[in-house]
C-alpha positions in Angstrom: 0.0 0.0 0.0 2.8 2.2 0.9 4.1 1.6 -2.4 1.3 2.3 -4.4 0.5 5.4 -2.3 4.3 6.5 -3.3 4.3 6.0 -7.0 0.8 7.5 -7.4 2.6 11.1 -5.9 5.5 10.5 -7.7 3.6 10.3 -11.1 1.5 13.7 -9.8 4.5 15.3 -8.9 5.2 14.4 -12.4 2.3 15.5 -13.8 2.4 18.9 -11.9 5.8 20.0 -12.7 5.3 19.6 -16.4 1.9 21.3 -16.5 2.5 24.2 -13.9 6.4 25.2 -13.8 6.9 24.3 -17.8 10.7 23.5 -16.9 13.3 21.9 -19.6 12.8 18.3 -20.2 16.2 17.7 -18.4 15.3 18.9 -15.1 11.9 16.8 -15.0 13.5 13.5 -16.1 16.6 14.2 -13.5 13.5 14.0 -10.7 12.5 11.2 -12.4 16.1 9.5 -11.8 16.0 10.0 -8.6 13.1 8.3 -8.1 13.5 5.4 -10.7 16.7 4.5 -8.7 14.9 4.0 -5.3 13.5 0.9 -4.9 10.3 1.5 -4.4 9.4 2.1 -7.9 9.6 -1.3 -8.4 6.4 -3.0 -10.1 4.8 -6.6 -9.7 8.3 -8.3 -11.0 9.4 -8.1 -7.2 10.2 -11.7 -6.0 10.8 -12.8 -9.6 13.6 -14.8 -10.3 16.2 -13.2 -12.4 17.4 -15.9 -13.7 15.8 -16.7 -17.2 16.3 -19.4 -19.7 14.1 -19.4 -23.2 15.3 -20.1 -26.9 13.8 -17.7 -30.0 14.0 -17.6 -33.0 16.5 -14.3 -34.6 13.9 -12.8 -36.5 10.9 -13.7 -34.1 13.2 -11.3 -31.4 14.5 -8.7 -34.4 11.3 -8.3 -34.9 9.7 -7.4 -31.7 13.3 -5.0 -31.2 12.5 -2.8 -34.2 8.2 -2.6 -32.6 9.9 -1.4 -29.1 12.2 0.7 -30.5 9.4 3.3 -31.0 9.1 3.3 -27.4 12.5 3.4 -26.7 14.7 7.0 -25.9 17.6 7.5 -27.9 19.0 9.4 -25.4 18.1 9.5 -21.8 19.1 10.7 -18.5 17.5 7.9 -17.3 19.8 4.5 -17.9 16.7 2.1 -17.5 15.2 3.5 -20.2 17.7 2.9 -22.8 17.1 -1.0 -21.6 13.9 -3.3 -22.8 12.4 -5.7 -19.9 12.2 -9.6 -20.9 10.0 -11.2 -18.7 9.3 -15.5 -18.9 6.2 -16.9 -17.6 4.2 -19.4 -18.1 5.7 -20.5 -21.3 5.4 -16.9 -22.8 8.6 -14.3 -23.6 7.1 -10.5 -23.2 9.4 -7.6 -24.1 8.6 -4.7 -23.3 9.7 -0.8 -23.7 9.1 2.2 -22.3 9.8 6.5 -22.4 7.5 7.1 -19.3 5.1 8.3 -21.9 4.5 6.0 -24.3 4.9 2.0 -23.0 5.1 -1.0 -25.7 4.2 -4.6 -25.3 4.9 -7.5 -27.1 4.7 -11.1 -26.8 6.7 -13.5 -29.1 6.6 -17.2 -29.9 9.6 -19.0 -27.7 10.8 -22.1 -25.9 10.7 -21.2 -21.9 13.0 -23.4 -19.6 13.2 -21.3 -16.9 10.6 -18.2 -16.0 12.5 -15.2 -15.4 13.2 -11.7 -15.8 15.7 -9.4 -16.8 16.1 -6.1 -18.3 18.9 -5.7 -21.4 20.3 -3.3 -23.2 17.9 -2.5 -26.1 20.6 -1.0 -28.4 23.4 -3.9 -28.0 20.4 -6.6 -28.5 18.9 -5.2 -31.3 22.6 -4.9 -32.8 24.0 -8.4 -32.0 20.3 -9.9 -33.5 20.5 -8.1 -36.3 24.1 -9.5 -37.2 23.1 -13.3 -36.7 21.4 -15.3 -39.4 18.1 -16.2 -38.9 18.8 -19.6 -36.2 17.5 -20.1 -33.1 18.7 -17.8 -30.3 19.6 -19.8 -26.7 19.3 -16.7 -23.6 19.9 -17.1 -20.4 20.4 -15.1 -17.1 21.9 -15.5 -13.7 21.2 -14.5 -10.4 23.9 -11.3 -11.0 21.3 -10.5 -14.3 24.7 -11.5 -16.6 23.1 -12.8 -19.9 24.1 -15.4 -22.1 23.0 -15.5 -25.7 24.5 -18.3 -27.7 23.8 -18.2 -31.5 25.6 -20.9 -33.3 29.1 -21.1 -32.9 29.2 -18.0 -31.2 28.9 -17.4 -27.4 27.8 -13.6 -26.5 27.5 -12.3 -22.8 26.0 -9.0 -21.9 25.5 -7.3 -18.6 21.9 -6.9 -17.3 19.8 -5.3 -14.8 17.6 -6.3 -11.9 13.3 -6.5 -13.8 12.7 -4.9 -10.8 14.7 -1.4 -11.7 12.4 -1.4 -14.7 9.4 1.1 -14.4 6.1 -0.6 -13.6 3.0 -0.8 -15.9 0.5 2.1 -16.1 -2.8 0.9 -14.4 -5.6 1.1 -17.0 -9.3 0.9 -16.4 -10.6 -1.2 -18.9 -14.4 -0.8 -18.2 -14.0 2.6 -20.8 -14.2 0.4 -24.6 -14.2 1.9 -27.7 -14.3 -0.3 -31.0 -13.3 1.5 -33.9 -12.7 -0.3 -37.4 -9.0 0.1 -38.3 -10.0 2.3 -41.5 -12.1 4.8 -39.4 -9.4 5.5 -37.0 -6.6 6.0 -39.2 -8.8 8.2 -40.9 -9.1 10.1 -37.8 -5.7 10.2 -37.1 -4.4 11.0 -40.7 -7.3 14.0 -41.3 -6.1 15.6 -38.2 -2.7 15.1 -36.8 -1.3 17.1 -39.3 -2.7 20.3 -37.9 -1.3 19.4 -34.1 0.8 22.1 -32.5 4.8 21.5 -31.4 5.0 24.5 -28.9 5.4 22.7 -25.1 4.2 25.4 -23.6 1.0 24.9 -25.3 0.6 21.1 -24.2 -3.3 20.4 -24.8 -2.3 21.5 -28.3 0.6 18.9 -28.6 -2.8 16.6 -28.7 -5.9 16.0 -30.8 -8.6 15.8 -28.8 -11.1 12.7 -29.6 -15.0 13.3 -28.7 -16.5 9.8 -28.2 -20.5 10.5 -28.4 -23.6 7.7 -28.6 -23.7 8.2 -32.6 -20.5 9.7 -33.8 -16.8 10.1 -33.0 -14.8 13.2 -33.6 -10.8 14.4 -33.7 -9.6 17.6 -33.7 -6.8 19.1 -33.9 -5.1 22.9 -33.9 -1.8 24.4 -33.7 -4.2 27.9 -33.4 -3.0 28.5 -36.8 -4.8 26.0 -38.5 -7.7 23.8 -37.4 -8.9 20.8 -38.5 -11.7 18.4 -37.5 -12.9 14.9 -38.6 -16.1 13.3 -37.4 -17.0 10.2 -38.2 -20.3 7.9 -37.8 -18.8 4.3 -38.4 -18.3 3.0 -35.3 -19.8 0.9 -32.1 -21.1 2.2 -29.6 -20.1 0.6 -26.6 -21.3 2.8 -23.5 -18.5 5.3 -23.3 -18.9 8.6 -23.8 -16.4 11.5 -22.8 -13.1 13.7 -24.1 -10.0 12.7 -24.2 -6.4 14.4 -25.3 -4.4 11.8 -26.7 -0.5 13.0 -27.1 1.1 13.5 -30.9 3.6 10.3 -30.4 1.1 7.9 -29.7 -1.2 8.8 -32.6 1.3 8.5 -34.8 2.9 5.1 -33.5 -0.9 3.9 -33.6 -1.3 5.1 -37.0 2.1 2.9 -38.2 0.1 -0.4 -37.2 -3.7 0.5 -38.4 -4.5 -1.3 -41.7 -7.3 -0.1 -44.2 -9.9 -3.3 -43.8 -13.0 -2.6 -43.7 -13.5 -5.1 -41.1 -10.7 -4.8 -39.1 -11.4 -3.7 -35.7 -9.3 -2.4 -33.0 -10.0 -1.9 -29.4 -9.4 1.1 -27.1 -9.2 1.5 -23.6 -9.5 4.6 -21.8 -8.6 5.1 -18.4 -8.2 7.9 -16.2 -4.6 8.6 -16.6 -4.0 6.2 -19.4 -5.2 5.0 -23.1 -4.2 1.1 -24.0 -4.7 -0.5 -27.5 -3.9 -3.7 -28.9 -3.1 -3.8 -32.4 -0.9 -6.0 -34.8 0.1 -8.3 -31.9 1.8 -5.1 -30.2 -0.1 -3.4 -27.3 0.5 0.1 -26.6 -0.2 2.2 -23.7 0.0 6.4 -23.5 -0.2 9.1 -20.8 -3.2 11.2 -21.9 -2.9 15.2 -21.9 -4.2 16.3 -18.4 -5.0 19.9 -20.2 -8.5 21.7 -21.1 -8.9 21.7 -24.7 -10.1 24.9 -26.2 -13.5 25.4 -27.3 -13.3 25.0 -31.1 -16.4 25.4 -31.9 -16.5 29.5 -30.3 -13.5 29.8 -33.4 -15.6 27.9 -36.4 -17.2 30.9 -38.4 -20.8 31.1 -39.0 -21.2 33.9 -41.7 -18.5 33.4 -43.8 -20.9 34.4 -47.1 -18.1 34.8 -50.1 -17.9 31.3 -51.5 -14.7 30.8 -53.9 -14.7 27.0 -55.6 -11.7 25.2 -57.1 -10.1 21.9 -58.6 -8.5 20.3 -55.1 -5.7 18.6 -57.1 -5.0 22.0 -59.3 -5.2 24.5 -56.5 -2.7 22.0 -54.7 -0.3 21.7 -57.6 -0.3 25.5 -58.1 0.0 26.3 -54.2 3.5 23.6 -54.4 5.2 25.5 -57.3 4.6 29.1 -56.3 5.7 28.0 -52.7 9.4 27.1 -54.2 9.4 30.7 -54.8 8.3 31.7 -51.3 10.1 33.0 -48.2 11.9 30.1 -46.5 10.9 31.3 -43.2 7.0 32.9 -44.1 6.2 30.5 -46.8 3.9 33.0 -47.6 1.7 33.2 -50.7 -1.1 35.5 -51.6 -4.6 34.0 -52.7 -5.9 36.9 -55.3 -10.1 36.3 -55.9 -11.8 38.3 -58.4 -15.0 37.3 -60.0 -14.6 34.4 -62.6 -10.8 34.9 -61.9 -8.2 33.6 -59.4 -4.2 33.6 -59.1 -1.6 32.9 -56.6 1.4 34.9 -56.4 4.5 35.0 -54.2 7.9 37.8 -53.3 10.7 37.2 -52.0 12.9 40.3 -51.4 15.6 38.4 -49.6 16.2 35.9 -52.4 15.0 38.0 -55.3 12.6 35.6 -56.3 8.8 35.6 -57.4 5.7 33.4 -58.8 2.7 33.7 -60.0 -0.1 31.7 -61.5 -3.6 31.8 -63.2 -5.9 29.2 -61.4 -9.4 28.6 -62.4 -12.3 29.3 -59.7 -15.7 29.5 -59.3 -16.2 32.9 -57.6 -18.8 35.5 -57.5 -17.8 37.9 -54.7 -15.8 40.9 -54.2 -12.3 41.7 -55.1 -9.8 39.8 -52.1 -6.4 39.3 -51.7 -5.8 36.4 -48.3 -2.1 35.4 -47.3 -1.5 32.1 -46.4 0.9 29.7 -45.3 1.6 27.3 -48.1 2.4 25.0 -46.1 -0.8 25.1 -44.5 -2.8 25.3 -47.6 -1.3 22.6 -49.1 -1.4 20.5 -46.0 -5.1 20.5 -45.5 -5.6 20.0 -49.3 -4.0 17.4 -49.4 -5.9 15.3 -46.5 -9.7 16.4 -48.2 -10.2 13.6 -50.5 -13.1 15.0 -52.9 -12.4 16.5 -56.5 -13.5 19.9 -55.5 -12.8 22.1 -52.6 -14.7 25.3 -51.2 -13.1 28.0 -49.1 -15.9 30.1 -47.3 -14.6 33.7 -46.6 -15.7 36.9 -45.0 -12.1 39.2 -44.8 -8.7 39.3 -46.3 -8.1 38.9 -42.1 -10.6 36.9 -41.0 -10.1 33.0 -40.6 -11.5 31.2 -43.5 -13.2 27.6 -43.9 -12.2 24.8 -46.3 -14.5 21.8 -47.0 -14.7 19.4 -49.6 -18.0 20.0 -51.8 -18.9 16.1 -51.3 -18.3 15.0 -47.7 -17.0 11.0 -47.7 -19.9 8.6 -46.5 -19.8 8.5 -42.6 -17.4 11.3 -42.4 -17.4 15.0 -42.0 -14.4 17.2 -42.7 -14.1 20.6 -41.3 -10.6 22.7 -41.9 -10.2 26.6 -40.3 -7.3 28.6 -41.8 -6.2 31.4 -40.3 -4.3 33.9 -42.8 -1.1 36.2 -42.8 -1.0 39.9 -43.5 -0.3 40.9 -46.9 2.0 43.6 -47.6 -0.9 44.8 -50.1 
């Protein structure tokens, strides 16, 4: 109890000095060294035996390496971090890896001899497996947690350390089930992540934030620059319902192992602290974002009346090649609308270097001229999937909408682009 009690203020302490003093990242994982190197940290490995015999197969273990890789730092103040844990039991091998934030498990088909445990270092494993042929892999561990690994004709030892130094697993309530089809999510993920923000001092931006509702489930996502939200009705409704930030990294990983079946279905599990999922044979558990998201919908325009219509794949070809011309550091372009008539143009004092290009539209309004980010632009063009794209306007200064004319069946796309100052 005293234990639990302990790592439960440790991980608020955590939490707190991330969210409140917004110190560097090496001050907050030097706390966390302190407190990985006590023994109470340790997790429900204690009383294990270290010592550990199984035989694997080379690319069985290469394998499951490159999976925990994603979850392993490449550098780290933190030593036990740059190691994966190897736990047999019961005639099952687990590895798994962790950054504090993001956690990966994997189990892989072996031969247990002797249950065990023992954390190694991930970077000198993955190396010496990648070397061997694909044979069958013979590791062991002694009580001192020195491991064995003989491969062939060739004998390899490697210094260990204690499973119990390893950090323990998050604790996930798995009541909270959401069952998405594989294709829906990575939809979600792919038609939004793109718009998430990098600035740490903005952390409930560094997330999207997922709505889970009766009928529908939505993601957004917004660097404040650029907004972009995905709602889709394709999915089972399981009793959940509630918000969630779920950070960049694990999106991302997540979205590496999502296929595009239509029947594939993948499982999430939200807990208070935590979201788990179990994909692909790999299960993956993430901190969520203890932030208030903003209120996107107070920023979504309601009388945006000017209406300007274009060819998605030209506007997005035109918006590439004038952007080469652009300011490296602005990649600013300038959106000129008359009616009947559009073109994009582009100056750049520093290099001496300009663009401009005739593009056709469908546009009845007043004369404009909007600055934009190309980057931006092109971005969001590029995740609307329908022939033609609309941009609602009001101002040259005002944020404007983009939406695809046809909306994909079950899904609803909604972009906000906020533009730059023009010089005209």
């Amino acid at each position: 109890m005293i234990i639990k009690i302990f790592n439960l203020f440790i991980e608020q302490l955590y939490l707190y000095v991330i969210k409140n003093l917004l110190v560097e990242t090496a001050i907050v994982t030097n706390i966390l060294h302190c407190v990985l190197s006590t023994k109470l940290i340790n997790n429900s490995l204690k009383g294990t035996q270290n010592k550990v015999k199984i035989t694997v197969n080379q690319s069985n273990l290469q394998k499951a390496l490159q999976h925990l890789s994603k979850a392993t730092p490449t550098r780290s103040t933190i030593p036990i971090l740059n190691s994966i844990l190897m736990v047999a039991k019961n005639k099952t091998l687990t590895l798994r890896a962790t950054d504090l934030e993001i956690t990966i498990i994997t189990d892989i088909p072996s031969t247990v001899d002797v249950d065990g445990a023992v954390a190694l270092p991930h970077k000198t494993l993955t190396e010496i497996t990648g070397a061997l042929p694909d044979i069958e892999l013979k590791i062991s561990a002694d009580d001192n947690n020195r491991v064995k690994i003989k491969a062939g004709q060739g004998d390899y030892d490697i210094p260990g350390v204690s499973a119990e130094e390893f950090p323990q697993l998050p604790e996930v309530d798995n009541k909270k089930e959401v069952i998405l089809k594989e294709k829906t999510l990575g939809e979600l993920i792919t038609k939004t992540s793109f718009a998430l923000s990098t600035d740490e001092l903005k952390p409930a931006l560094m997330g999207a934030l997922f709505e889970f509702g009766e009928e529908s489930v939505t993601a957004v996502a917004t660097d404040g620059h650029r907004l972009s939200v995905c709602k889709r009705s394709d999915y089972e409704f399981k009793g959940y319902t509630g918000d969630i930030i779920v950070p960049r990294k694990f999106l991302q990983l997540l979205n590496q192992y999502l296929g595009s079946g239509e029947k594939d279905e993948v499982v999430l599990w939200v807990g208070d602290n935590h979201i788990t999922v179990s994909v692909s044979g790999v299960t993956i558990f993430s901190r969520i974002i203890d932030e208030r998201y903003p209120d996107y919908h107070s920023v979504l325009p309601l009388d945006n009346d000017k209406i300007a219509s274009f060819d998605r794949k030209k506007l997005l070809s035109v918006v590439k090649r004038v952007a080469i011309f652009s300011n490296r550091a602005t990649k600013q372009i300038a959106l000129h609308l008359s009616k009947g008539e559009s073109s994009i143009t582009t100056e750049d004092p520093e290099s001496s270097s300009s663009a401009r290009e005739e593009i056709e539209v469908d546009y009845d309004g007043e004369n404009m001229i909007l600055g934009y980010n190309a980057s931006y632009l092109g971005n969001m063009l590029t995740h609307i999937d329908s022939d033609r794209v609309i941009l609602k306007l009001k101002t040259p200064i005002s944020a404007g909408l983009i939406l695809p004319v046809e909306q994909a069946e079950n899904e609803e796309i909604t972009m906000l682009l906020m533009p730059m100052r023009t010089s005209s």
